[in-house]
Every structure is written in C-alpha cells, then in structure tokens.
C-alpha positions as CSV (number, residue, x, y, z in Angstrom):
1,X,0.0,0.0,0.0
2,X,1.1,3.2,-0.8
3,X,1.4,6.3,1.5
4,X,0.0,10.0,0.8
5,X,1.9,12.0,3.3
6,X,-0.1,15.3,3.6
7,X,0.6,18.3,6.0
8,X,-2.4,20.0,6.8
9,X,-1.8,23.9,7.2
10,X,2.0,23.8,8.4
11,X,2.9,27.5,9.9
12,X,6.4,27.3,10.2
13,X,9.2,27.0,7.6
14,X,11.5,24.9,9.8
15,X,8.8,22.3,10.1
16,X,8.5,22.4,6.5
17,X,12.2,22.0,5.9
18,X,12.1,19.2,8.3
19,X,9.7,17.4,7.8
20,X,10.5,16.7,3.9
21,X,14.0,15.8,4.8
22,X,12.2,12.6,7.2
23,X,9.6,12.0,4.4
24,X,13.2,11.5,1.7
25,X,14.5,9.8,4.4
26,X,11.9,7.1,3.9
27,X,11.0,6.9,0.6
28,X,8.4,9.8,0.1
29,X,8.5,11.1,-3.1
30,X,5.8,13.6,-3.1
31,X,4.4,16.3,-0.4
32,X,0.7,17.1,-0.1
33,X,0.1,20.4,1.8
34,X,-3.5,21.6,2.8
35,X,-3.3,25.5,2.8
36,X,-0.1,26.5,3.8
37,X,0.6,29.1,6.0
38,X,4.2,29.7,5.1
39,X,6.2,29.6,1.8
40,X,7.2,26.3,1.2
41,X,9.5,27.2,-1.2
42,X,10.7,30.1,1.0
43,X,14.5,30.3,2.3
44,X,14.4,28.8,5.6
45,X,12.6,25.9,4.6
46,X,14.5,24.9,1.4
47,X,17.2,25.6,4.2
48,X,16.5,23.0,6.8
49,X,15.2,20.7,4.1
50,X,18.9,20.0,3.0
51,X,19.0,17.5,0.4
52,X,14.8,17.0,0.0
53,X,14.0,20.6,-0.9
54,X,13.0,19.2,-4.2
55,X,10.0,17.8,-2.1
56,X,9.3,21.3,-0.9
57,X,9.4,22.5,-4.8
58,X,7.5,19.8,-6.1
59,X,4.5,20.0,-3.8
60,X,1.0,19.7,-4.7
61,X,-1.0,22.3,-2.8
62,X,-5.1,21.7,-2.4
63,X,-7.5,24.2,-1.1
64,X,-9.0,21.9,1.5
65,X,-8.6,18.0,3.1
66,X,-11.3,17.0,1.5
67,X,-9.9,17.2,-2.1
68,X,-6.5,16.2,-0.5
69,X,-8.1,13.0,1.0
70,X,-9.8,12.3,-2.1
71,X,-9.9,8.5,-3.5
72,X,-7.5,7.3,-1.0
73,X,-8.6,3.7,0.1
74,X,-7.8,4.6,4.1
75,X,-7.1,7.8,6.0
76,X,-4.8,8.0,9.0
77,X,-5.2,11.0,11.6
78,X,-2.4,11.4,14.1
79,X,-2.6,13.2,17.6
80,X,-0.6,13.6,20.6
81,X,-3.5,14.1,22.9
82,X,-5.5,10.6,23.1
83,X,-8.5,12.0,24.4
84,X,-8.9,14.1,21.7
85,X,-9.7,11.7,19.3
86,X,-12.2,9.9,21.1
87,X,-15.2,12.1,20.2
88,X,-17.3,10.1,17.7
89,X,-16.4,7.2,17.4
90,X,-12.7,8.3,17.0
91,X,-10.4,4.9,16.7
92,X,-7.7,5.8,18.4
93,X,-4.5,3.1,18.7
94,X,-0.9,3.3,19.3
95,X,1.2,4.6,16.4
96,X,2.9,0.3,15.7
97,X,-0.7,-1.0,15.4
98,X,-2.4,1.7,13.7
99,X,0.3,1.5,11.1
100,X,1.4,-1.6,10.9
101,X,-1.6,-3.5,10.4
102,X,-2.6,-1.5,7.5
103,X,1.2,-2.2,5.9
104,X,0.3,-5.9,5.5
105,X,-3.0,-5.9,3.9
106,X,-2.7,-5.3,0.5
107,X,-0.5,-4.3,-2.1
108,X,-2.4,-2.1,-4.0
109,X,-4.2,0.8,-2.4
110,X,-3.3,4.6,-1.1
111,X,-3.3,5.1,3.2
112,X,-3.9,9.0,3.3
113,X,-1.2,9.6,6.1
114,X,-2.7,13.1,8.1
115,X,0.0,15.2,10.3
116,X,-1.8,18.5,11.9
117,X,-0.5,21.7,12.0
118,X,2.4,23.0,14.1
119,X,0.4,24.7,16.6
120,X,-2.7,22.9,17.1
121,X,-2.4,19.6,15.2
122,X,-5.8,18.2,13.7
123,X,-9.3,19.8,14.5
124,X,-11.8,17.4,16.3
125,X,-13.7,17.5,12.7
126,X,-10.7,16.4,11.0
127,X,-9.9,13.8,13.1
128,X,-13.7,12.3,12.6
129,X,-12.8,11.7,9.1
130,X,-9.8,9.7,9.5
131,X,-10.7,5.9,9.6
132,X,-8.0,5.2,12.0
133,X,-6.2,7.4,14.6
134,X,-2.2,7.0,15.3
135,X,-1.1,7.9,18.9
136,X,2.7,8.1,19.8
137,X,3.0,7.6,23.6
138,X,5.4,10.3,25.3
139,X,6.2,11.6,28.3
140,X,2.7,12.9,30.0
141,X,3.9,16.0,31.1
142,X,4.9,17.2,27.9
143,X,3.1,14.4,25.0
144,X,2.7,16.5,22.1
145,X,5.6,15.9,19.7
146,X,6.8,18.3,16.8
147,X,5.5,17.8,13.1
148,X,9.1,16.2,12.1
149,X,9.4,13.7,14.9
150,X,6.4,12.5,14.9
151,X,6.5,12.1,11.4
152,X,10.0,10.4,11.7
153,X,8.5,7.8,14.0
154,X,5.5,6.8,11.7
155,X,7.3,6.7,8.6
156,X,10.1,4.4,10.5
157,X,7.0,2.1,11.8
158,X,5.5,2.2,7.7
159,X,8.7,1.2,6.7
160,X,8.6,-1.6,8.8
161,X,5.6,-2.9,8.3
162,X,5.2,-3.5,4.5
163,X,4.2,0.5,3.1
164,X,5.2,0.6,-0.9
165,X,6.8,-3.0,-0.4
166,X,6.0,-5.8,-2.8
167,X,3.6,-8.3,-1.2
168,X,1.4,-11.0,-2.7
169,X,-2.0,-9.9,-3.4
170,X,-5.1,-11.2,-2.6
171,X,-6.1,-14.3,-4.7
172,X,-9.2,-14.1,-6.9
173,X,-10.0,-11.0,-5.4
174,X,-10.2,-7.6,-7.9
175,X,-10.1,-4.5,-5.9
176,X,-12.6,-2.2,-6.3
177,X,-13.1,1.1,-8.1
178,X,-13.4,4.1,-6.0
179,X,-17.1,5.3,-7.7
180,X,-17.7,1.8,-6.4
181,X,-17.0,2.6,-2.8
182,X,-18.9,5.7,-3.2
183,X,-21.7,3.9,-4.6
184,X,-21.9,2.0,-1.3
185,X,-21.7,4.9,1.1
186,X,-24.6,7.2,-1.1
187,X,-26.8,3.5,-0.6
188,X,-26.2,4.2,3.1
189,X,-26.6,7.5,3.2
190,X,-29.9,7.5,1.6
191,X,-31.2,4.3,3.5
192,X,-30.7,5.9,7.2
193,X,-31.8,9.1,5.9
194,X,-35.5,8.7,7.0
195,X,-34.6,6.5,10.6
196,X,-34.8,8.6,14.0
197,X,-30.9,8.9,15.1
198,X,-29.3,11.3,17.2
199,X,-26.3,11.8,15.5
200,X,-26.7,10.7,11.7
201,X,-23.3,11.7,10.7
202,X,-21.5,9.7,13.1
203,X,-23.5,6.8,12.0
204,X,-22.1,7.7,8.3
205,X,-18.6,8.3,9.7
206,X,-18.8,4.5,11.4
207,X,-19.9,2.9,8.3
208,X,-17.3,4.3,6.1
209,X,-14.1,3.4,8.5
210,X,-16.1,-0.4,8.6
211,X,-15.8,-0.2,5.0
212,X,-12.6,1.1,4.7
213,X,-11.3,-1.3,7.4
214,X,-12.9,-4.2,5.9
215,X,-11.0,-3.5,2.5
216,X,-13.8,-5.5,0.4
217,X,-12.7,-7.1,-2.9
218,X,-14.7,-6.1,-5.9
219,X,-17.2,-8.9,-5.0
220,X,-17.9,-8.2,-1.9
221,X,-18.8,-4.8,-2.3
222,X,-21.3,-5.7,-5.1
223,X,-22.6,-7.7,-2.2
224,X,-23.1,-5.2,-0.4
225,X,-24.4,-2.7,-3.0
226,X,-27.0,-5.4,-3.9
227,X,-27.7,-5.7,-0.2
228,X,-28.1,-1.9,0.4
229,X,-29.9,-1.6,-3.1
C-alpha cells in the first residue's frame, strides 16, 4: 500500500524543511500540503530541508482535506492528545498498530497519512474523518511531539511494516473502483436518511471506516451494494 503524506496547514518553515527531509528519508516522493501558512518554497525551509527541498518544490498544494483525502482507500489521523480523538467514534491506537496492520493488507491501495499543524495539530472534525487514529505515547507531562518527529517515527513504523513494499495480493480477489466505494456509502446515506438517530453523521462516519477497514474485494462490495440496493 502506498502512502500520501499530507501536512495540513503547516505554519512554520522549519517544520517544512524538516519534515520533507524525514519523508526522503523514507521513501516519500511527493508532499501534499492543505493550505499553507508559510512559503514552502521560501528560504528557511529549502534551508532546513537540506538535500529533500525538491519535495518542498514539487508540492501539490489543495484548497481543503477534503480534495486532498480524495480517492484514498484509508485515511490516518495522528494526535498527541489521546482523548482528543475519542469524540465520535474516533479509533484511536498506538502509532505500531495503527500502522502496521494497514502495511500488511494489501499491495495495492493509497493510506492517506494526516500530520496536523504545528500549533494545534488536527481539529476534532478532521480527526472524525480519519478511519483510524495514530497515537505516539510520550512523556505525559509534555506528550505532544513536533511535526518532524512524529512524522520520523511513523514513517520508520510504515517502513517496517510493508508500506510501498511488494507483497502477494489477494487471490481471486479484484479491488474495487473508487465510484464503487462511493456507490456504497450514497446507498447508506440515503437508507438511514429517514430512521430517527441522534447523531446521523456519526453513523455515516462508522460505516465508512467499517468499510474502509474491511477492505472489500470487488465482490464483496457488489454484495453489499445489492444488499443496500
């Protein structure tokens, strides 16, 4: 599976520089940056990116995480604050398991990888899209890492556990197409539409991470489209 590494809103241009100097370390080949807040391209980050400030140069830059996040299979949220992420149904798990069991499950595919701003990290809203939530355990009194190190530590763990790796696929099983997976969800959607809930999005939110968890071949998910239908 392959990894999207996406900064959301990064203020500072020694984060910047930093942090594409651990994504070369490790294989990245491309940043994805949600709304900048500083020049990635600007002095001090091509500075402190040493040898990676092609990453910095070649970044592709989206409006909002919604386009960035679009048509990957999985997305991973990271926080240093566990609680945080426990709102909604957040699926929080330490940094080796919510990595490395997505590493071995599939060749093919994209895992959205999420790292929050410098100052703040992910919003609560943000974090209620991500499928799965990666904590890094530190010391209590001060837990909250910086963008780089964090960053360092997860794409160590990916590394580890099987990210853009060649691994045997799953027999007989076609994956499938992303208008697929969206067929699925819209069936959902529309179906609890009319029931009495108290919180309709959260039930949407569940039911996609299920789905996205589940990784269905092709054939299961017309299953389940039939089902839904």
């Amino acid at each position: 599976m392959r990894i999207k590494l996406i900064l959301v809103e990064p203020k500072y241009q020694v984060n910047l520089g930093y942090a594409a100097r651990a994504a070369m370390n490790f294989g990245i080949k491309r940043l994805n940056v949600v709304a900048p807040r500083s020049d990635l391209r600007g002095r001090t980050a091509i500075m402190y990116s040493k040898h990676a400030h092609a990453l910095l140069e070649r970044a592709r830059v989206y409006r909002t995480l919604g386009q960035a996040i679009a048509g990957c299979d999985i997305v991973i949220g990271t926080t240093g604050i566990g609680k945080k992420a426990k709102a909604s149904f957040g699926r929080v798990q330490f940094a080796e398991k919510a990595m490395g069991r997505i590493g071995g499950k599939r060749t093919e595919g994209v895992a959205a990888l999420l790292i929050g701003r410098d100052d703040i990290g992910l919003r609560s809203d943000e974090i209620e899209r991500c499928d799965v939530v990666a904590y890094i355990p530190a010391n209590p009194e001060y837990p909250v890492l910086n963008l780089s190190h964090a960053l360092a530590i997860l794409l160590y763990i990916a590394n580890r556990s099987g990210f853009e790796t060649e691994q045997e696929g799953e027999i007989g099983g076609e994956s499938p197409e992303a208008g697929e997976t969206r067929m699925a969800l819209t069936l959902f959607e529309r179906m609890i539409s009319g029931k009495r809930m108290r919180n309709r999005r959260a039930v949407l939110n569940v039911f996609r991470r299920v789905l996205r968890n589940a990784m269905p071949n092709r054939q299961e998910l017309h299953a389940l489209i039939t089902a839904l239908k």
